[in-house]
ROFIVO-874107 format. One record per residue: x, y, z of N, C-alpha, C in turn. Coordinates in steps of 0.001 Angstrom, whole numbers, plus 500000, padded with zeros to 6 digits. Example, Ala and Ser with C-alpha at 12.3 -4.5 7.8 and 13.67 -1.06 7.14 Angstrom:
% residues 2
513190494310507800512300495500507800513200496700507800;512850497750507080513670498940507140512900500030507870;
//
This chain:
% residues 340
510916492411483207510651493687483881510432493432485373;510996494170486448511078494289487604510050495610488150;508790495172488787507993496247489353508138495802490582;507778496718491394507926496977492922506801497574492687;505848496776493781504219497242493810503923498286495391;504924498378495807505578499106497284505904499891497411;505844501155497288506779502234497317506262503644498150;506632504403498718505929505343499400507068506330499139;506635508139499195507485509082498943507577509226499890;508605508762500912508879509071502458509958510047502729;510254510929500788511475511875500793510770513137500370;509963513141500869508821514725499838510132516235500489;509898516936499464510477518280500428509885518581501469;510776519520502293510484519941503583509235520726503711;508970521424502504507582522217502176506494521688502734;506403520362502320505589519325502353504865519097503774;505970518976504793505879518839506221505389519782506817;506286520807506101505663522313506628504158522717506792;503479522235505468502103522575505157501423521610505799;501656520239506050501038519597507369500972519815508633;502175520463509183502498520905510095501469522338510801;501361523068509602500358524433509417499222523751509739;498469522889509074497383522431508998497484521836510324;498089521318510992497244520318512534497675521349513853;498593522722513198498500524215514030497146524550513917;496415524604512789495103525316512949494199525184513122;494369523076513526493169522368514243493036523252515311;494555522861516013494495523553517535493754524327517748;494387525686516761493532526883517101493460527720515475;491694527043516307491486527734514546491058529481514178;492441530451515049492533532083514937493773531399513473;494201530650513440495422530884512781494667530865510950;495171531434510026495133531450508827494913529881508379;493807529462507078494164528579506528495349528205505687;496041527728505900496874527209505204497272526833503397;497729527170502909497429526674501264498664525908500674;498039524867500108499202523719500102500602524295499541;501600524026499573503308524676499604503411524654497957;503990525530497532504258525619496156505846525159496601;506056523827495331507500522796495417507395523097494274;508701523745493513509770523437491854509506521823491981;509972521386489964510583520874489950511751519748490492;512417521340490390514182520820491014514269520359492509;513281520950493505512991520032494730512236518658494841;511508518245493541510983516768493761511830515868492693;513080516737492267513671515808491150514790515296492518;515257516122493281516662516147494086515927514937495240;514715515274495821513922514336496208513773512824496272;513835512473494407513892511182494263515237510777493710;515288511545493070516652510982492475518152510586493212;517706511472494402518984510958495587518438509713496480;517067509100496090516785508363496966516034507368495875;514518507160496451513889506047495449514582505498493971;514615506442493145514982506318492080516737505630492048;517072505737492586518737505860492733518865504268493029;518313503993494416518184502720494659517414501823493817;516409501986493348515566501276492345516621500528491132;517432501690490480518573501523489795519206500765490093;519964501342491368521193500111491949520925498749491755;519622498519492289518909497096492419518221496259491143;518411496954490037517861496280488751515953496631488835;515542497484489703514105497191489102513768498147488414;512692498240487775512145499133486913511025500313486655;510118499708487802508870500638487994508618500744489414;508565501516490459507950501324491561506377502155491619;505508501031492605504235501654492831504113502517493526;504144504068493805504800504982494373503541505733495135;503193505782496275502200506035497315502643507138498306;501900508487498928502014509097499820502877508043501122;503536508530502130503996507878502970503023507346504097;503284506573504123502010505697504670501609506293506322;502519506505507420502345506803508877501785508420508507;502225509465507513502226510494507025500477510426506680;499758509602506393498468509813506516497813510517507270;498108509985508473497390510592509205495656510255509670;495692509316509204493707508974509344492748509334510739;493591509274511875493268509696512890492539511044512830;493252512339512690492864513291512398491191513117512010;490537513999512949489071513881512746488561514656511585;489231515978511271488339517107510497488552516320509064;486918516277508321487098516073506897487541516756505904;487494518166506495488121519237505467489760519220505316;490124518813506564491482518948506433492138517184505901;491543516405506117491961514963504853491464515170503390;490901515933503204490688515931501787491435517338501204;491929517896501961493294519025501201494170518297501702;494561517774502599496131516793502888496173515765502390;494980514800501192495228513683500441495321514300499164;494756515799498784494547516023497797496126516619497665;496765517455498667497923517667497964499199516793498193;498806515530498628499641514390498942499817513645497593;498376513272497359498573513008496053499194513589494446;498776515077494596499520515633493609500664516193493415;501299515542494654502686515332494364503296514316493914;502008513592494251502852511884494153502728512084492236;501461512421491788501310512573490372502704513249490006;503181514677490241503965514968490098505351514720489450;505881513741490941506857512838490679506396511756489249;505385511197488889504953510229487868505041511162486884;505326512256486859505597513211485543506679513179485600;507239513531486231508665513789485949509622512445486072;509104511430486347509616510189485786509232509183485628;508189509092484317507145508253483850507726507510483491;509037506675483379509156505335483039509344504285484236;509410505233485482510090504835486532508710504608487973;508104505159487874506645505405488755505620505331488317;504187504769489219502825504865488807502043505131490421;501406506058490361500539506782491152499637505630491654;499817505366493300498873504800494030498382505964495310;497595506017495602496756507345495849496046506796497592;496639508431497974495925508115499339494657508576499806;493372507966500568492289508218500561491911509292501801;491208510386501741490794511234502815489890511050503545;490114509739504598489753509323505600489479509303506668;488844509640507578488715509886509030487768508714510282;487992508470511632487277507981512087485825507693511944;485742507199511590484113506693511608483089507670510182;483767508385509692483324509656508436483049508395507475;482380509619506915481852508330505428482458508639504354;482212508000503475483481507783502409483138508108500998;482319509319501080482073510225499778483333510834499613;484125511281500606485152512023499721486407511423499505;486286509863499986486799508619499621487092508254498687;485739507988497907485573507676496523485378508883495605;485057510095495659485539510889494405487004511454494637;488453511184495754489586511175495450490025510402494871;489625509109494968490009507774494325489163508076492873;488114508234492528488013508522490901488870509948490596;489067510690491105489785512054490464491413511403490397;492030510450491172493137510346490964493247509316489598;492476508057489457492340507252488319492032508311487469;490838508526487085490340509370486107490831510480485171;491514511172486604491874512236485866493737512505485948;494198511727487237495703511819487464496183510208486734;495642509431486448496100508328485857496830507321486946;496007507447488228496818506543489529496296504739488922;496800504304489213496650502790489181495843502025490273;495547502385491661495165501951492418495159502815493748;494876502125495070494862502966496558495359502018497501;495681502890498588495896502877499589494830502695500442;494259501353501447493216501441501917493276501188503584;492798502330504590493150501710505905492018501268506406;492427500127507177491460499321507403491037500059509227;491614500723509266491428501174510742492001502414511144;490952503621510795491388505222510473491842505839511913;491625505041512742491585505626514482492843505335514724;493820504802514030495515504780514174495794503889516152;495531502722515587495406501461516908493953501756517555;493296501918517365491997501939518587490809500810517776;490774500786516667489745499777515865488703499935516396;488278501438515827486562502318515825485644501468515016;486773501322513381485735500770512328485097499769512437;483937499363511977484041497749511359484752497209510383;484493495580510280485808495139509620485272495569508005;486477495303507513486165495438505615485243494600505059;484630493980505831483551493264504578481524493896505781;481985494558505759481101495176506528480454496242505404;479075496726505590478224497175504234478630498943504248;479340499332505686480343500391505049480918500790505031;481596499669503898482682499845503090482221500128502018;481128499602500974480487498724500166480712500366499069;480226501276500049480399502480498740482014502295498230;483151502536498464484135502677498060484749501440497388;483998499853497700484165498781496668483634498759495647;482521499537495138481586499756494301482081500664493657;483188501712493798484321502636492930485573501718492164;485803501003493012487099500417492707486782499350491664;485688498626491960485348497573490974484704498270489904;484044499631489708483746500137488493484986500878487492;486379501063488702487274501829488174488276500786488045;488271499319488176489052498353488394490271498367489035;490033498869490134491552499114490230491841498107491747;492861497959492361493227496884493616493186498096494712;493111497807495940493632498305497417494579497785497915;495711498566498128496402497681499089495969498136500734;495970497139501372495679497440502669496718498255503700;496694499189504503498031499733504921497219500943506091;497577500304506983497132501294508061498635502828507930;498008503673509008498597505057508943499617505200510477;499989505741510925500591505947512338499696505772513081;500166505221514511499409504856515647499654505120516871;498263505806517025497439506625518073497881505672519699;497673504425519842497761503802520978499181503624521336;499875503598522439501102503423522825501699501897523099;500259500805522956500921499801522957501009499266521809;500969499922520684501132499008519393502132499727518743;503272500080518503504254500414518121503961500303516655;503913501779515615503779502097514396503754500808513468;505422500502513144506172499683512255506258498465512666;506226498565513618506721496999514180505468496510514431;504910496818515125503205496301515328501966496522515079;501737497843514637500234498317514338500442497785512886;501246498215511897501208497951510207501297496191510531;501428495388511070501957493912511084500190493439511807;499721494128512566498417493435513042496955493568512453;497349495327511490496423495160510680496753494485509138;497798494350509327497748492778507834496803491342508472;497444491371509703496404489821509918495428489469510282;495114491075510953493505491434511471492967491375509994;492762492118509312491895491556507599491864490753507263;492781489583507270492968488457506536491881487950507016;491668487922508304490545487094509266489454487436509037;488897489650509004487818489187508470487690488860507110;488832488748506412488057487987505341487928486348504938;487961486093505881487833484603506099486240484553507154;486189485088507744485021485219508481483521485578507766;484334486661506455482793486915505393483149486832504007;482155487037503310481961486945502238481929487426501482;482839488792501774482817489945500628483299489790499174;483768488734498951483989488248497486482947487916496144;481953486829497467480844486891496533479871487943496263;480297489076496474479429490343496358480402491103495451;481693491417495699482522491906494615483756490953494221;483012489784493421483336489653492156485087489751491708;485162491012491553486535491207491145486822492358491956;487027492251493239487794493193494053488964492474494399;489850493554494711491472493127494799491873493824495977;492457492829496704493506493377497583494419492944497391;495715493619498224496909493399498127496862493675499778;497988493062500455498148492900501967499386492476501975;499914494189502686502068493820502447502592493475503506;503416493619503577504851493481504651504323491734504869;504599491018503618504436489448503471502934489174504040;501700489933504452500810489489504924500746489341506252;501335490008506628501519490098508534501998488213508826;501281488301509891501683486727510052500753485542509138;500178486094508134499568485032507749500195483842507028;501154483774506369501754482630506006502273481523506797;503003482474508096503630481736509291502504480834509978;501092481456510042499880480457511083499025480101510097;499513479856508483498476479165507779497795478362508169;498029477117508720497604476411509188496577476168510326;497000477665511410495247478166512295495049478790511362;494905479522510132493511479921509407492637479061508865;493431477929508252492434477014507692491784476098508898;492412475910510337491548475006510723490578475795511412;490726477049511457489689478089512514488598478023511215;488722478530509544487771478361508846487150477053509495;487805475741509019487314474021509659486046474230510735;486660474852511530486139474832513082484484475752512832;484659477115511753483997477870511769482928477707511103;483048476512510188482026476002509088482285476955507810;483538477586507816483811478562506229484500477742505293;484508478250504244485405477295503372486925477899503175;487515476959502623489161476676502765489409478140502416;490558478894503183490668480359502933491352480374501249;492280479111500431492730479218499669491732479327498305;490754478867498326489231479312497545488281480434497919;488216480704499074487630481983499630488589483055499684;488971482960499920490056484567499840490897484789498712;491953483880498383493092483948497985492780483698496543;491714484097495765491128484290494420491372486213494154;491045486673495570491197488130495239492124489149496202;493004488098497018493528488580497951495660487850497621;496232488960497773497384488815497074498575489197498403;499657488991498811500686489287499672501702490320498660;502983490971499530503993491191498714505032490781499371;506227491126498712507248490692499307507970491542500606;507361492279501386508033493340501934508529492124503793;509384491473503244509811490535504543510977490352504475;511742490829505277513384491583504896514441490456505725;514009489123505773515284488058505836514627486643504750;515387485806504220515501484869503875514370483338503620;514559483454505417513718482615505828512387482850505839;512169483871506033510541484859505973509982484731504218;511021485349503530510784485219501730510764483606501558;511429482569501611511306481652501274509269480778502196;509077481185503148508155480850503817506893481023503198;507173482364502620506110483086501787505764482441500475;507056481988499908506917481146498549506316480245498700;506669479555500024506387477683500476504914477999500474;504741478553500922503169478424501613502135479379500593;502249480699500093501408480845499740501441480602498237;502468480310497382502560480314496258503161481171495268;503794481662494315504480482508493161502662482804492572;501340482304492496500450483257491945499943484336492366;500219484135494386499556485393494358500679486301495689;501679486475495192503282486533495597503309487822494628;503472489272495108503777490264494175505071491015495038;505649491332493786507686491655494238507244493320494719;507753493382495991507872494622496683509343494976497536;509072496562497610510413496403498962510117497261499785;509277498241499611509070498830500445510228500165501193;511245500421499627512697500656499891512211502230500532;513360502384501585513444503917502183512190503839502780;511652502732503435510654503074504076511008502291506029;510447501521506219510744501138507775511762500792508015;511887499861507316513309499042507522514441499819506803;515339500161507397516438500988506536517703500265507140;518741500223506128520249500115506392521153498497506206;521883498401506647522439496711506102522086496190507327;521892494660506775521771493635507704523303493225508205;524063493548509793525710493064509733525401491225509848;524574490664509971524818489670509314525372489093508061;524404489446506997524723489272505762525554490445505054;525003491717505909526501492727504233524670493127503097;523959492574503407522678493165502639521728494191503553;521024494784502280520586496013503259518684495256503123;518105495414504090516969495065504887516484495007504214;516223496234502887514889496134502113515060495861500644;516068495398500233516599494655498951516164493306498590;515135493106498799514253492130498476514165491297497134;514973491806496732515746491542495106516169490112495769;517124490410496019517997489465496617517345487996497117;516323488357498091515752487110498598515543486036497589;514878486610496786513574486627495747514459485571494740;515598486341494545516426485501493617517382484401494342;517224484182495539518524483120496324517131482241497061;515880481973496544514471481775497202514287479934496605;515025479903495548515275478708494499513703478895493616;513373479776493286512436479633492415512575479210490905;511843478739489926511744478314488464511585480124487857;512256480156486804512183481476486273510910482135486075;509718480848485463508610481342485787507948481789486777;508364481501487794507836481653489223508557482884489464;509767483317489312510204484290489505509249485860488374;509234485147487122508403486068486249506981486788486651;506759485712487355504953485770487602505326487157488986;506214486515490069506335487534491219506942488831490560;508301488856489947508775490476489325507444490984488704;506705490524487618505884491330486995504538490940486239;504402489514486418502575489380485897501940489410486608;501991488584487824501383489530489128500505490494489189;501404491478489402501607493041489310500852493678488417;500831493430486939500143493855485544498853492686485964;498594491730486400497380490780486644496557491982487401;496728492397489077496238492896489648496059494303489390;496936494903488563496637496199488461496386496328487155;495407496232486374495268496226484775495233497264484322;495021498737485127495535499986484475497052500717484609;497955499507485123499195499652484781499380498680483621;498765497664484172499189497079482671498904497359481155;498011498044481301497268498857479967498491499973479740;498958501129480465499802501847480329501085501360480239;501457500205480283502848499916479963502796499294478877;501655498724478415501605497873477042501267498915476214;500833500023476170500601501059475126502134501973475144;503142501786476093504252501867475704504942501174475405;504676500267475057505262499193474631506138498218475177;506440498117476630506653497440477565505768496191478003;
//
């Protein structure tokens, strides 16, 4: 089985936009009407995926993607709490949506209603209403809601501690994934999502949030920002810092994916961090779009790497899908009660 732990609905109907669009009209000026989230058919979130995610998923042999609100589409910046907790709430129940209407193919990872410096009560009862009651598998976690400005403190900071204290009672992983960005020198895709992968890694090499939760999970995509490439300054800055080796301190609850769209990058990732904590992503229809005219392959077919990477089948097994069912055990519970 082929899961893709990566996936974002970056094809929602136009409705969708619309009703965001309404909503950051009536920040402006709030004479205008509240807004009420867009009533979408069916037949607009089937035409949705099926001309896109789903289609490609196919082409490419995989089988399940982890299917998440669109990540820049967050929005975390946005200050008002009222308006992140109706724009995660109907972000998400679309994403549920789509997991209805093609439950062999999707599992609900859920976006959190977040704001600068706000606290994270309505954090953690979206994240239990989406497990609980929508059957999501896990979240979306930004490590820095101010979209480039880094208001927060880092993640192992005490608050966070309410919303680790959900996840480890609801078992479920975070993947780390900042939202669009606010500053003009950090460019969305190319640099803000790439600096907050390696900005975390550090603080979690710097603290100790492990030995406090036990069994918390992250996941940290697009290959881990640069962390594989400067392994070698993490462990000697731990050296230097008096911490211990990041591969015992971190990398017990801290996992990469594959979202690194040449060759040399996927094979780097294998070398260095390992096939245990290596989970198969692509991140398809999301940043990277279109063929590479080098190769004749398209950017985010990560299939491909994965399999031309020279891995042992096991090694390949563990990245397509134990991984994946390791870190997320309420997918793996739902696919083994279907018998998958």
């Amino acid at each position: 089985m082929i899961i893709d732990c990566h996936g974002h609905y970056t094809t929602t109907p136009p409705r969708q936009q619309a009703f965001r669009d309404a909503q950051l009209a009536r920040l402006a000026d709030p004479s205008l009407p509240v807004p009420a989230p867009p009533a979408i058919g069916d037949d607009a979130i089937r035409e949705s995926v099926e001309n896109n995610q789903l289609k490609v998923l196919r082409e490419r042999g995989g089988d399940l993607m982890l299917f998440s609100p669109r990540a820049s589409g967050m929005e975390h910046h946005v200050p008002d709490p009222e308006t992140a907790r109706v724009w995660a709430r109907a972000s998400n129940d679309l994403v549920h949506r789509v997991v209805g209407l093609f439950p062999r193919h999707f599992a609900g990872v859920c976006q959190l209603p977040q704001t600068p410096g706000g606290a994270l009560d309505d954090a953690t009862a979206e994240l239990r209403r989406c497990v609980e009651d929508l059957g999501f598998v896990g979240c979306n976690l930004n490590p820095d809601p101010s979209g480039g400005h880094w208001t927060s403190p880092p993640l192992t900071d005490a608050y966070w501690f309410p919303l680790y204290e959900t996840m480890a009672e609801l078992d479920v992983p975070a993947m780390i994934h900042v939202s669009a960005s606010c500053n003009p020198a950090f460019h969305t895709l190319g640099a803000h999502y790439l600096n907050a992968d390696t900005s975390v890694f550090m603080q979690l090499v710097q603290g100790d949030l492990f030995e406090r939760f036990p069994t918390l999970r992250f996941v940290i995509p697009h290959g881990g920002g640069a962390v594989p490439y400067h392994w070698g300054r993490y462990r000697g800055l731990a050296v230097r810092m008096g911490r211990p080796d990041p591969s015992d301190h971190v990398m017990k609850n801290v996992f990469f994916d594959t979202c690194v769209y040449h060759q040399p990058g996927i094979d780097l990732l294998h070398q260095v961090i390992g096939p245990d904590n290596v989970l198969f992503a692509s991140e398809m229809l999301g940043a990277v779009r279109g063929v590479d005219p080098e190769t004749g392959i398209a950017w985010d077919d990560t299939k491909r790497y994965i399999d031309n990477a020279g891995l042992t089948d096991e090694e390949r097994h563990k990245i397509f899908e134990t991984n994946a069912r390791r870190v997320y055990p309420r997918l793996h519970a739902r696919l083994t009660s279907e018998g998958r």
